[in-house]
mmCIF entry with sequence, helices, sheets and N, C-alpha, C, O atoms, coordinates in Angstrom:
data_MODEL
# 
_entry.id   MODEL 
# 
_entity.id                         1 
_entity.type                       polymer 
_entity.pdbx_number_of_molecules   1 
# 
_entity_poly.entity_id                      1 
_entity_poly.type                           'polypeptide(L)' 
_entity_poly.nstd_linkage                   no 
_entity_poly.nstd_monomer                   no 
_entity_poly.pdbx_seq_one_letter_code       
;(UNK)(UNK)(UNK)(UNK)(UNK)(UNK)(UNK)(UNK)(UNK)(UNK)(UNK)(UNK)(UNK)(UNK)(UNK)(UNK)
(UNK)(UNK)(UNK)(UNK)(UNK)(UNK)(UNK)(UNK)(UNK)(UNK)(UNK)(UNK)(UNK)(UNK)(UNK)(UNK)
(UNK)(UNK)(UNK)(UNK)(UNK)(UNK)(UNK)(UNK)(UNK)(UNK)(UNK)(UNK)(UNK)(UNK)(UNK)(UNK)
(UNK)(UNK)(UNK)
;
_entity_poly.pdbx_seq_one_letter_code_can   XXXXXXXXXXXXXXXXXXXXXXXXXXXXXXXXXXXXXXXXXXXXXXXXXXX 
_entity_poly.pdbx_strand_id                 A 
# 
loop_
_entity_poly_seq.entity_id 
_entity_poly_seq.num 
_entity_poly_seq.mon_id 
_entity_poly_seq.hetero 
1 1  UNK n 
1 2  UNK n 
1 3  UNK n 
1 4  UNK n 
1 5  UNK n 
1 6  UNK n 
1 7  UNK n 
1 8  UNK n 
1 9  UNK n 
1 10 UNK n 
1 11 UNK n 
1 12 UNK n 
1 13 UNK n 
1 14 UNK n 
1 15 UNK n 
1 16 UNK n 
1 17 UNK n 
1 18 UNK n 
1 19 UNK n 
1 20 UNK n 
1 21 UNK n 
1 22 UNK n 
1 23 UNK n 
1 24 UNK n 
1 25 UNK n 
1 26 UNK n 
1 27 UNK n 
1 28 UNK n 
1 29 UNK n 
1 30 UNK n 
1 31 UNK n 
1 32 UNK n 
1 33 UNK n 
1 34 UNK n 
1 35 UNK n 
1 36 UNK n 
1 37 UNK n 
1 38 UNK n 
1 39 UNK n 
1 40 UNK n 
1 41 UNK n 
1 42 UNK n 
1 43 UNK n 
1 44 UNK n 
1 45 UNK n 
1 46 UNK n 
1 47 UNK n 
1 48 UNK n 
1 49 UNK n 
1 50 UNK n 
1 51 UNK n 
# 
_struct_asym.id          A 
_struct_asym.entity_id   1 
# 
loop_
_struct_conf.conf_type_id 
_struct_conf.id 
_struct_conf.pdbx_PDB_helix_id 
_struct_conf.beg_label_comp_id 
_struct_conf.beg_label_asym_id 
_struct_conf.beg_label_seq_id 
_struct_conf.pdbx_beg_PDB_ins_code 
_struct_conf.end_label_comp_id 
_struct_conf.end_label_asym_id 
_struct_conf.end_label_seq_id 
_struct_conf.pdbx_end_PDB_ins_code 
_struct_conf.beg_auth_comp_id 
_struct_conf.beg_auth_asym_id 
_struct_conf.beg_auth_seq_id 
_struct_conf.end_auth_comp_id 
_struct_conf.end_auth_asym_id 
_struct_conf.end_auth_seq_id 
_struct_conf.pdbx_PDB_helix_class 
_struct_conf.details 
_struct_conf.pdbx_PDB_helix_length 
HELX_P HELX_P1 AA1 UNK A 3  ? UNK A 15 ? UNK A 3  UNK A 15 1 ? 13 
HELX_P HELX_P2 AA2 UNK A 22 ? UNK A 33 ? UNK A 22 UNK A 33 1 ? 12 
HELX_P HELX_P3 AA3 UNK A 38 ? UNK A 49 ? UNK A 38 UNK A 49 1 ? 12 
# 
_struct_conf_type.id          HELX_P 
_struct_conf_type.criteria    ? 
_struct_conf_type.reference   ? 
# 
loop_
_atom_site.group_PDB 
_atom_site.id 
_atom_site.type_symbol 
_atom_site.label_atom_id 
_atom_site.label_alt_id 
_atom_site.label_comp_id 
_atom_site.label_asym_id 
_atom_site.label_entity_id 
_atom_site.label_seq_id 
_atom_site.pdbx_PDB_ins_code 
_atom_site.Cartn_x 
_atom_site.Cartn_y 
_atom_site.Cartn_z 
_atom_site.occupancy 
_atom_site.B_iso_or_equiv 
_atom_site.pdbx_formal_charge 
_atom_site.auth_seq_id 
_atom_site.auth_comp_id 
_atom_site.auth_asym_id 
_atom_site.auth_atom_id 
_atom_site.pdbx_PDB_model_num 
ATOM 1   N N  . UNK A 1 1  ? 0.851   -1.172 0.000  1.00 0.00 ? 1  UNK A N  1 
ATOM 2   C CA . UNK A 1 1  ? 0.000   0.000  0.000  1.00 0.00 ? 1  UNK A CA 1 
ATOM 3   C C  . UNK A 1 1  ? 0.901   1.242  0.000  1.00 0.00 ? 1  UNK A C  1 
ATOM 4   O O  . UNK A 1 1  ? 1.856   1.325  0.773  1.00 0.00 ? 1  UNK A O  1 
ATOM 5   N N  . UNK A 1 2  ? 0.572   2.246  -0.915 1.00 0.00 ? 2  UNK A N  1 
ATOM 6   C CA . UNK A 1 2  ? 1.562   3.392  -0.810 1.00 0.00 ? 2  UNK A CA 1 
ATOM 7   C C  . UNK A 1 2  ? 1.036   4.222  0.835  1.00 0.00 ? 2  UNK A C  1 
ATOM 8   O O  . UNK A 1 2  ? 0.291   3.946  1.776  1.00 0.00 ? 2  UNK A O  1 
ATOM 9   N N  . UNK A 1 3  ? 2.018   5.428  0.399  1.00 0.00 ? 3  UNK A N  1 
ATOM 10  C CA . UNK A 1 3  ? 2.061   6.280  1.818  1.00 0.00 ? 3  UNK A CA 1 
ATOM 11  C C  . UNK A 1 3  ? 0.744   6.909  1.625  1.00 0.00 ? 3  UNK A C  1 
ATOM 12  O O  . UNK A 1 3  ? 0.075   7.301  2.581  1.00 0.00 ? 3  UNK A O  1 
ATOM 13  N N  . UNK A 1 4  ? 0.323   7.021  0.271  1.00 0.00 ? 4  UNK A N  1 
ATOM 14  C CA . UNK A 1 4  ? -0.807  8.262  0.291  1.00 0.00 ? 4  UNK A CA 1 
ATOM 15  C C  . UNK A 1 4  ? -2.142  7.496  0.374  1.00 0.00 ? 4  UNK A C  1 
ATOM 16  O O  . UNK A 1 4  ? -3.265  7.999  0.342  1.00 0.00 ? 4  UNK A O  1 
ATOM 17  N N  . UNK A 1 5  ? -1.818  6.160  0.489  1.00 0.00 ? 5  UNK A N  1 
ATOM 18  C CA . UNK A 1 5  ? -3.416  5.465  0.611  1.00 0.00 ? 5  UNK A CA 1 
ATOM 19  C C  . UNK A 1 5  ? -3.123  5.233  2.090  1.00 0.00 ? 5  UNK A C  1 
ATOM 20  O O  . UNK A 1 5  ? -4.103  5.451  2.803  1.00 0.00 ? 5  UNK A O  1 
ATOM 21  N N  . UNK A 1 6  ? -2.004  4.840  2.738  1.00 0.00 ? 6  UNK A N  1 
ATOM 22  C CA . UNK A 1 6  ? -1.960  5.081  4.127  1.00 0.00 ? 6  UNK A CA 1 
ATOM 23  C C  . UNK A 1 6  ? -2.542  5.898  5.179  1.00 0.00 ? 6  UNK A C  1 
ATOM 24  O O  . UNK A 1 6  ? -3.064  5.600  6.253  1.00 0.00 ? 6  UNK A O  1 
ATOM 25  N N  . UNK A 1 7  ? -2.271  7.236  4.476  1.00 0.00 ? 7  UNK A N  1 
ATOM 26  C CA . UNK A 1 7  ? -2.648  8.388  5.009  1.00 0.00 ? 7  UNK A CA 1 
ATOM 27  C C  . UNK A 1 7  ? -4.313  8.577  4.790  1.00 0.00 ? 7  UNK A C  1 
ATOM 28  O O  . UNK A 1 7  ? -5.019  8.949  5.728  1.00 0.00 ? 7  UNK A O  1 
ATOM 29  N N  . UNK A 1 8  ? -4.809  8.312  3.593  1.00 0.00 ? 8  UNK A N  1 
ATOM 30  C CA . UNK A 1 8  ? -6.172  8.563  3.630  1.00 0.00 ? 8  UNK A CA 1 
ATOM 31  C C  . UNK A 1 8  ? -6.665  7.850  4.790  1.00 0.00 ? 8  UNK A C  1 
ATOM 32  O O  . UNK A 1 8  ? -7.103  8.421  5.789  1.00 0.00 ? 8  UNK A O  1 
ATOM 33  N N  . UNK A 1 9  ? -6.565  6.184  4.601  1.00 0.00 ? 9  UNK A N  1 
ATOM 34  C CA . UNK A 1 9  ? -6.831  5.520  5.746  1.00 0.00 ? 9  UNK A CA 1 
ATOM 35  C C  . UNK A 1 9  ? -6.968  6.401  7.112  1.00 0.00 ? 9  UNK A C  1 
ATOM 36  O O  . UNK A 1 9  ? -8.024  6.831  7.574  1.00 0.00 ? 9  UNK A O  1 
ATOM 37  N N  . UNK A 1 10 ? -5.550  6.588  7.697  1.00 0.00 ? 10 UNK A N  1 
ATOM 38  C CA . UNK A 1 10 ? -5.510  7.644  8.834  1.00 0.00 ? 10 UNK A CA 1 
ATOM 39  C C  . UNK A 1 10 ? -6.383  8.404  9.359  1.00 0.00 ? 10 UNK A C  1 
ATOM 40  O O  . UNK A 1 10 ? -7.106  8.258  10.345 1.00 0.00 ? 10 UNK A O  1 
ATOM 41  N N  . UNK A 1 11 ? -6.246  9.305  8.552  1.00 0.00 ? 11 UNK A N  1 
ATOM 42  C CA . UNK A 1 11 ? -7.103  11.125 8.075  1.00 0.00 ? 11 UNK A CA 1 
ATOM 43  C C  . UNK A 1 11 ? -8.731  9.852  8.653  1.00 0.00 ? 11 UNK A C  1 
ATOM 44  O O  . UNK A 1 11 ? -9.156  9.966  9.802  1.00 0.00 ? 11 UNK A O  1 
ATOM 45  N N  . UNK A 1 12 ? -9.176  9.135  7.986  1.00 0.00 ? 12 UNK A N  1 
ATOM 46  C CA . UNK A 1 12 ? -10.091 8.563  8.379  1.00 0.00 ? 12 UNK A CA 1 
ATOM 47  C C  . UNK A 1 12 ? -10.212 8.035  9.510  1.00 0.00 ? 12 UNK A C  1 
ATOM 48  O O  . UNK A 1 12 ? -11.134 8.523  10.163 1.00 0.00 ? 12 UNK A O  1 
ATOM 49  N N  . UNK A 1 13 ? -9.489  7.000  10.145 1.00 0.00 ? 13 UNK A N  1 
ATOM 50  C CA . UNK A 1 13 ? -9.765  6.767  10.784 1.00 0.00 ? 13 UNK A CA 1 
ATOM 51  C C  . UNK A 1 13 ? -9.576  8.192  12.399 1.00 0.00 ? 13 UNK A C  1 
ATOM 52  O O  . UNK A 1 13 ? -10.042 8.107  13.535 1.00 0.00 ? 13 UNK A O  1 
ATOM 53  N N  . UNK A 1 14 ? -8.867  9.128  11.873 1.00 0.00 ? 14 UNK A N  1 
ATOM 54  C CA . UNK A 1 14 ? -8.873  10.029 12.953 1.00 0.00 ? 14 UNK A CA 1 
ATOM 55  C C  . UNK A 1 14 ? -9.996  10.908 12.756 1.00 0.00 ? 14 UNK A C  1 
ATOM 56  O O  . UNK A 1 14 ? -10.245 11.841 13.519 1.00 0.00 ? 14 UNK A O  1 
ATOM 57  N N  . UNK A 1 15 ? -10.620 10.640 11.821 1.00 0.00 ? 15 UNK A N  1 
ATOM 58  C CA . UNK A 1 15 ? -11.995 11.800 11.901 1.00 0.00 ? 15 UNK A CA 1 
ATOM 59  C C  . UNK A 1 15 ? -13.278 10.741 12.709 1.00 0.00 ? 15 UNK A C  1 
ATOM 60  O O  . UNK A 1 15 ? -14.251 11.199 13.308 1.00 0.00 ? 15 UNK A O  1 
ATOM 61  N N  . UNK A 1 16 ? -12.948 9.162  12.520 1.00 0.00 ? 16 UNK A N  1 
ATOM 62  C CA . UNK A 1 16 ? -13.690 8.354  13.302 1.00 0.00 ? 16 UNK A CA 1 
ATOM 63  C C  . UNK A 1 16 ? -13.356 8.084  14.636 1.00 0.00 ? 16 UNK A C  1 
ATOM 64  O O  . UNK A 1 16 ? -13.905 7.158  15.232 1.00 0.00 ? 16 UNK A O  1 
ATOM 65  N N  . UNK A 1 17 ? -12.399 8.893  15.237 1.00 0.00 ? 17 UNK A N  1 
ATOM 66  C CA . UNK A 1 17 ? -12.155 8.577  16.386 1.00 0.00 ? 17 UNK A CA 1 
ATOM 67  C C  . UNK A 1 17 ? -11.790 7.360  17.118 1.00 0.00 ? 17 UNK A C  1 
ATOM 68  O O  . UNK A 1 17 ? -11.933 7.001  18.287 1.00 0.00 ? 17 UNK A O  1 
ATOM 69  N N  . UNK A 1 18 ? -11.025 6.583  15.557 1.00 0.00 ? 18 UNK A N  1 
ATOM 70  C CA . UNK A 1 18 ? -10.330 5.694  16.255 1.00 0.00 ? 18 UNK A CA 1 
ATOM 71  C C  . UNK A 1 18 ? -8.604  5.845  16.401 1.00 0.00 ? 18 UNK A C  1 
ATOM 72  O O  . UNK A 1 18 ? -7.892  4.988  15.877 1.00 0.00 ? 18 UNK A O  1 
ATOM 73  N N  . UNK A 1 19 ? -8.095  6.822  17.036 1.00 0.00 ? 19 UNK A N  1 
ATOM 74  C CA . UNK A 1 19 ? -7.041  7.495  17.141 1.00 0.00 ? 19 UNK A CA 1 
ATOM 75  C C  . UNK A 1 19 ? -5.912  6.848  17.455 1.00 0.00 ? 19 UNK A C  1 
ATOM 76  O O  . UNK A 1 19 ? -4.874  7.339  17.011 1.00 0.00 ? 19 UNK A O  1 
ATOM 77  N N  . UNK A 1 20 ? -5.811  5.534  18.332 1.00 0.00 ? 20 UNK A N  1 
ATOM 78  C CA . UNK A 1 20 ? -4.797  4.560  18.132 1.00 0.00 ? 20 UNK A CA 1 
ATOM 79  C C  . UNK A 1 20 ? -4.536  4.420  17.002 1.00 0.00 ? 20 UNK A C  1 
ATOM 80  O O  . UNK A 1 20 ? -3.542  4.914  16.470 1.00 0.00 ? 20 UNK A O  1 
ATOM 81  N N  . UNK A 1 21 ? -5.479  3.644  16.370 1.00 0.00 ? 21 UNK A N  1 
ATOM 82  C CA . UNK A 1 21 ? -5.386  2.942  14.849 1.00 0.00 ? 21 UNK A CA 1 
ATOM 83  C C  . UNK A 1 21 ? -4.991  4.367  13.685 1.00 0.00 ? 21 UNK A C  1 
ATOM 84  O O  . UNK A 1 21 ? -4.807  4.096  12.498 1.00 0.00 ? 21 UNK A O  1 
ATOM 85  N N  . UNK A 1 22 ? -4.936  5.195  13.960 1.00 0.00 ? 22 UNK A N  1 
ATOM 86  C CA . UNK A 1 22 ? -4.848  6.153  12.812 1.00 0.00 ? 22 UNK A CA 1 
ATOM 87  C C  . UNK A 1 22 ? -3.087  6.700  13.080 1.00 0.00 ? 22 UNK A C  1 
ATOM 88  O O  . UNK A 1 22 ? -2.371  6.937  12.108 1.00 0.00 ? 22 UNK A O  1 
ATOM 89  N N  . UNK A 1 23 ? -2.571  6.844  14.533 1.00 0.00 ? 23 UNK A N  1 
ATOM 90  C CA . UNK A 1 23 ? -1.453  7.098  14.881 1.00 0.00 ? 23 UNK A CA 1 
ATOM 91  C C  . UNK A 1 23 ? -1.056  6.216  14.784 1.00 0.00 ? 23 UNK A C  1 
ATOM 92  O O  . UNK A 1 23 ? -0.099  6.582  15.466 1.00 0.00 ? 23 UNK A O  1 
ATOM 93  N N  . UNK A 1 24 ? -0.654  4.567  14.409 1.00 0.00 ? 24 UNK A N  1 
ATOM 94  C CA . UNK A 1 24 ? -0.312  3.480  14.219 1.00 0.00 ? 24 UNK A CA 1 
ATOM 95  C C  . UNK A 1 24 ? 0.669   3.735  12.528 1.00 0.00 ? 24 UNK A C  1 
ATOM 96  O O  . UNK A 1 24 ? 1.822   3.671  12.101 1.00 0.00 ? 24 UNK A O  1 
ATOM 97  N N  . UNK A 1 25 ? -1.365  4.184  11.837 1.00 0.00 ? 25 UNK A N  1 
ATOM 98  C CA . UNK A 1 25 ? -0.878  4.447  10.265 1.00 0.00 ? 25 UNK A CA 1 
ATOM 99  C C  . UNK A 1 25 ? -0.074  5.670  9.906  1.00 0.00 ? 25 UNK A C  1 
ATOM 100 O O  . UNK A 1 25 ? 0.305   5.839  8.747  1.00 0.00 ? 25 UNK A O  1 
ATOM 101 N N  . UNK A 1 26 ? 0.159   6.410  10.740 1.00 0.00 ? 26 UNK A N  1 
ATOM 102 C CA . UNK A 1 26 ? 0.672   7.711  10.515 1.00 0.00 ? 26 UNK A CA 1 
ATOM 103 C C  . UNK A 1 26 ? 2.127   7.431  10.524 1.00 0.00 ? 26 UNK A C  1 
ATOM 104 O O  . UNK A 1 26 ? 2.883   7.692  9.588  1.00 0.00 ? 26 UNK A O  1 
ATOM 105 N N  . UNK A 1 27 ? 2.639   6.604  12.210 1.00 0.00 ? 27 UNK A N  1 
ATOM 106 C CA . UNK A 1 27 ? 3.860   6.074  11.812 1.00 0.00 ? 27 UNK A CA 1 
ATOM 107 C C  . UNK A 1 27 ? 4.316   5.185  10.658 1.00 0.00 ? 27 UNK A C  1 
ATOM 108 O O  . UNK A 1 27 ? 5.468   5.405  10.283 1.00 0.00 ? 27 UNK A O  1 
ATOM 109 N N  . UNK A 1 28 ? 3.643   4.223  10.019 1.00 0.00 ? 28 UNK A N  1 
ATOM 110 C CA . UNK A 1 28 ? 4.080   3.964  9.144  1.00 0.00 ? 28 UNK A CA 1 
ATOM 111 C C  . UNK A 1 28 ? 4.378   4.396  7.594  1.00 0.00 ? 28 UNK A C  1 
ATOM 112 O O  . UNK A 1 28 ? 5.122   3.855  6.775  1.00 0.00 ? 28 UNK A O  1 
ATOM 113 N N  . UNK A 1 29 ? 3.187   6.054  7.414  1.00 0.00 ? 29 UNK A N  1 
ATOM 114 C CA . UNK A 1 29 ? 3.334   6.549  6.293  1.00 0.00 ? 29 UNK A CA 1 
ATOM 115 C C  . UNK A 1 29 ? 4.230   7.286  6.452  1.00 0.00 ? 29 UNK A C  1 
ATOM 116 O O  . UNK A 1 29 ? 4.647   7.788  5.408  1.00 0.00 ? 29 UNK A O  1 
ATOM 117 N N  . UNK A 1 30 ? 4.941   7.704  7.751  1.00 0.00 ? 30 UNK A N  1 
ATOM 118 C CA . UNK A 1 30 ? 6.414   8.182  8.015  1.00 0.00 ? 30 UNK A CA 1 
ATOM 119 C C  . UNK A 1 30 ? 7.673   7.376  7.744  1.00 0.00 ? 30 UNK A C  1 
ATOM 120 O O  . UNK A 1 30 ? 8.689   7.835  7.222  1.00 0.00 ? 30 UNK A O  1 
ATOM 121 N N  . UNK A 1 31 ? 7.447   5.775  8.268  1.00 0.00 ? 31 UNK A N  1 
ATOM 122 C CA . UNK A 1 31 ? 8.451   5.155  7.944  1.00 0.00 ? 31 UNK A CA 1 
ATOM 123 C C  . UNK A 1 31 ? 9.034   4.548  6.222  1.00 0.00 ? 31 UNK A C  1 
ATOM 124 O O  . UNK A 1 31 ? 10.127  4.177  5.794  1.00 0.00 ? 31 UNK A O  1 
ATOM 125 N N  . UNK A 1 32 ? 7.460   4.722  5.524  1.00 0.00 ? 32 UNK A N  1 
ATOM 126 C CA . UNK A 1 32 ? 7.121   4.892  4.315  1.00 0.00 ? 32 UNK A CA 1 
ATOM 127 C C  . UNK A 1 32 ? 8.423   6.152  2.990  1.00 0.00 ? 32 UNK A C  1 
ATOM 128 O O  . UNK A 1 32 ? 9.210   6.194  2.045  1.00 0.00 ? 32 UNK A O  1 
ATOM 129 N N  . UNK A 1 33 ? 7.583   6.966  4.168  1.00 0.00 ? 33 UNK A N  1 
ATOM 130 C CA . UNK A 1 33 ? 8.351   8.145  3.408  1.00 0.00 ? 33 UNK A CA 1 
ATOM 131 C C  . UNK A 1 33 ? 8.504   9.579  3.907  1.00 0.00 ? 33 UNK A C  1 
ATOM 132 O O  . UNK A 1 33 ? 7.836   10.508 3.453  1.00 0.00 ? 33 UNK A O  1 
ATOM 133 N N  . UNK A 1 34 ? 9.459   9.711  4.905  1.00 0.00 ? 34 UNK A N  1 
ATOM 134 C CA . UNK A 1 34 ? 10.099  10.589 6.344  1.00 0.00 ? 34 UNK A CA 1 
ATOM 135 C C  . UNK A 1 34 ? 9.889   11.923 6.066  1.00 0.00 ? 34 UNK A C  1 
ATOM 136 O O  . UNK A 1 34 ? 9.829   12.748 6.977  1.00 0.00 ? 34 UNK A O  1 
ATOM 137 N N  . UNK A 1 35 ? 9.726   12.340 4.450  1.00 0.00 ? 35 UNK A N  1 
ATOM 138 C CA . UNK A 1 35 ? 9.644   13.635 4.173  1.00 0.00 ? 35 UNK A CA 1 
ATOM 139 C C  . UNK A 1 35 ? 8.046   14.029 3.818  1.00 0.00 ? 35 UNK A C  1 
ATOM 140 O O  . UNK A 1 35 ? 7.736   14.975 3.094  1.00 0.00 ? 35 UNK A O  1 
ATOM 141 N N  . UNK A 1 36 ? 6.885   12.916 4.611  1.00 0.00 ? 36 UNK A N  1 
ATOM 142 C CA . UNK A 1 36 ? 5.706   13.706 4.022  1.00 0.00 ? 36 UNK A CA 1 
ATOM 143 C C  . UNK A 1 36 ? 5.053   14.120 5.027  1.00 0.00 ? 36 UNK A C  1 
ATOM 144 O O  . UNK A 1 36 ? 4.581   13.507 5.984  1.00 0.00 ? 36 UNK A O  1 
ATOM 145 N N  . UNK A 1 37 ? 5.051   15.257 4.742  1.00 0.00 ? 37 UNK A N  1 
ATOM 146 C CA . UNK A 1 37 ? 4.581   16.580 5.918  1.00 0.00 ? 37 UNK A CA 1 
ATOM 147 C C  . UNK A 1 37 ? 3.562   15.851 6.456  1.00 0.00 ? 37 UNK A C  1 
ATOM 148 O O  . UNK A 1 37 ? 3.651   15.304 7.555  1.00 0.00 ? 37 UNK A O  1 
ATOM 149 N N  . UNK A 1 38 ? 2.445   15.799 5.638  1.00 0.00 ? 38 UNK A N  1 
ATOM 150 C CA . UNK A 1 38 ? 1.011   15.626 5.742  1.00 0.00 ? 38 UNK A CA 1 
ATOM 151 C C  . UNK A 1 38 ? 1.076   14.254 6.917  1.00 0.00 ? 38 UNK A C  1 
ATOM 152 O O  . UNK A 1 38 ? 0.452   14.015 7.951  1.00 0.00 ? 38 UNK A O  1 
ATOM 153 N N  . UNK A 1 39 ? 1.835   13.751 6.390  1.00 0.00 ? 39 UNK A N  1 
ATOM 154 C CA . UNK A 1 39 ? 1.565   12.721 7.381  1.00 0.00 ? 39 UNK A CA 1 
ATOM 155 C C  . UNK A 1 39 ? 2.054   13.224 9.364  1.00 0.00 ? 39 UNK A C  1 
ATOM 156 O O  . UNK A 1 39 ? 1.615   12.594 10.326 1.00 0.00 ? 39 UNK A O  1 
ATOM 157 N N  . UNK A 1 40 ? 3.070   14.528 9.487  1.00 0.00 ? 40 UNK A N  1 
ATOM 158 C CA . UNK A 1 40 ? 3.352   14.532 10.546 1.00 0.00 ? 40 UNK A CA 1 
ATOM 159 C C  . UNK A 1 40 ? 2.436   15.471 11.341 1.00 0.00 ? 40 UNK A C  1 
ATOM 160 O O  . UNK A 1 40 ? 2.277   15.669 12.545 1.00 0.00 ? 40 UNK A O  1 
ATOM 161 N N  . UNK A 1 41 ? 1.786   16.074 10.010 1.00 0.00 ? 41 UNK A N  1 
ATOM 162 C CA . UNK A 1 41 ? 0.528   17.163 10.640 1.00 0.00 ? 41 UNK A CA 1 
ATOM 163 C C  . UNK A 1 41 ? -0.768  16.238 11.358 1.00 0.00 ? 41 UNK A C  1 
ATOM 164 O O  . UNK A 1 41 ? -1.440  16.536 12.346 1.00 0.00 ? 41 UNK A O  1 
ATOM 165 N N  . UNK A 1 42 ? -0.860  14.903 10.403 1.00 0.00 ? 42 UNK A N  1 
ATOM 166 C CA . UNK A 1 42 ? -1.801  14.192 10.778 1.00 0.00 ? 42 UNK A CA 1 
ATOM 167 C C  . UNK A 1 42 ? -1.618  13.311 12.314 1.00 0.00 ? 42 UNK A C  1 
ATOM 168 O O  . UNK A 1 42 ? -2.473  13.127 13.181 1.00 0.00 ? 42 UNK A O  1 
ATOM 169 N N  . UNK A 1 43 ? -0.462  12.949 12.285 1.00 0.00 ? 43 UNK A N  1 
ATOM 170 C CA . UNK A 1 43 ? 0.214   12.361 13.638 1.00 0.00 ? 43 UNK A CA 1 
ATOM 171 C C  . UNK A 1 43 ? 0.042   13.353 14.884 1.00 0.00 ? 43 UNK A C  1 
ATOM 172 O O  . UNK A 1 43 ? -0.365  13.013 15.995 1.00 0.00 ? 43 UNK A O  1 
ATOM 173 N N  . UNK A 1 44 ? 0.274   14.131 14.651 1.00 0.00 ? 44 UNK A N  1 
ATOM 174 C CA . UNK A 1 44 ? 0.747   15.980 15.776 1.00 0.00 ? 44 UNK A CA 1 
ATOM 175 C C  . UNK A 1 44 ? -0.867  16.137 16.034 1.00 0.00 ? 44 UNK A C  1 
ATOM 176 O O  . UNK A 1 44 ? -1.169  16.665 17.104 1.00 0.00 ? 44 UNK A O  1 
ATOM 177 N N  . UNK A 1 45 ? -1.715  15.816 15.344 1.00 0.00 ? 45 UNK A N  1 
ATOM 178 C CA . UNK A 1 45 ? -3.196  16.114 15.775 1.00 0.00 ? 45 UNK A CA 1 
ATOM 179 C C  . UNK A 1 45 ? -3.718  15.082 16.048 1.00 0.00 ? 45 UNK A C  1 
ATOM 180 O O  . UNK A 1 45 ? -4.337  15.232 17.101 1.00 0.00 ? 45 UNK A O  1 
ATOM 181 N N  . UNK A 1 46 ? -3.817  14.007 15.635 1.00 0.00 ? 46 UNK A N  1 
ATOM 182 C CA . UNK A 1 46 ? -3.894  12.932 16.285 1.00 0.00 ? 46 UNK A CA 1 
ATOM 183 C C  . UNK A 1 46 ? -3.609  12.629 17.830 1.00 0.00 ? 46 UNK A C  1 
ATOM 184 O O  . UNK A 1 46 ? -4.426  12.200 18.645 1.00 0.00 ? 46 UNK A O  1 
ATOM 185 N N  . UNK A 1 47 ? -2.474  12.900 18.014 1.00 0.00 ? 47 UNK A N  1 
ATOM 186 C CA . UNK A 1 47 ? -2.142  12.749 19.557 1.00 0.00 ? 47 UNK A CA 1 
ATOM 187 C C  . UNK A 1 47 ? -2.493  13.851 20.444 1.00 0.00 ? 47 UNK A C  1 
ATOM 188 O O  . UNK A 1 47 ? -2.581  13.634 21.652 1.00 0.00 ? 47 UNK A O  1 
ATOM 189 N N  . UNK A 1 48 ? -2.718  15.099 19.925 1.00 0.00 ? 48 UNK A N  1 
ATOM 190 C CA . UNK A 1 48 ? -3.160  16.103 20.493 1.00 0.00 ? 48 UNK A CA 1 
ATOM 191 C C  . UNK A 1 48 ? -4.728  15.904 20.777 1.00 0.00 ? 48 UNK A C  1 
ATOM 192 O O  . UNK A 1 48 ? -5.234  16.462 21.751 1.00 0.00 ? 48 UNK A O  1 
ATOM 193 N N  . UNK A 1 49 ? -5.529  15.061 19.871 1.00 0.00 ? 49 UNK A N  1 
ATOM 194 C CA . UNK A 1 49 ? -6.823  15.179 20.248 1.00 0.00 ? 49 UNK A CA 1 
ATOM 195 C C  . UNK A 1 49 ? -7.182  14.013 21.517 1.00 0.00 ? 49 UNK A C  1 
ATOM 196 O O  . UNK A 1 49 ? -8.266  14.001 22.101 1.00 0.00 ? 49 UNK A O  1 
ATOM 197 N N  . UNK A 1 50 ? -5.943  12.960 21.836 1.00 0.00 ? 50 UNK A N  1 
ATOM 198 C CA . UNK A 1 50 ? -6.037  11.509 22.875 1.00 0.00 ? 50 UNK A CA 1 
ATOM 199 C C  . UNK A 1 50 ? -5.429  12.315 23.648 1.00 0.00 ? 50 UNK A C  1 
ATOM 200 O O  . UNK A 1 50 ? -4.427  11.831 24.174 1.00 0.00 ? 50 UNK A O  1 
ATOM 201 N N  . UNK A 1 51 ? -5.743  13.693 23.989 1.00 0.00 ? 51 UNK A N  1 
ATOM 202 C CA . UNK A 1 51 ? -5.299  13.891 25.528 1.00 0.00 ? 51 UNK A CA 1 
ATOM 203 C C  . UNK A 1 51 ? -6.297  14.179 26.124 1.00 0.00 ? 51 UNK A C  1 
ATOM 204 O O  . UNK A 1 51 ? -6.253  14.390 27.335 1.00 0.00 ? 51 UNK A O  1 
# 
């Protein structure tokens, strides 16, 4: 699966509030590919909203 179907996944599952599972995919569309922003904006809010 590429990084950018990763990330949709994510983006989804963090608008469903399943925020483990979406910070899970976030690290891997990082380990994917370290330079995509989108993915660290999505991570950075992600964990900001499980506090």
């Amino acid at each position: 699966m590429s990084a950018g179907e990763l990330l949709r996944q994510a983006n989804h599952l963090k608008r469903s509030g399943k925020l483990d599972e979406a910070i899970a995919l976030y690290h891997q569309v990082i380990e994917i590919n370290p330079h995509f922003a989108w993915a660290y904006h999505g991570l950075g809010n992600a964990l900001v909203k499980e506090e």
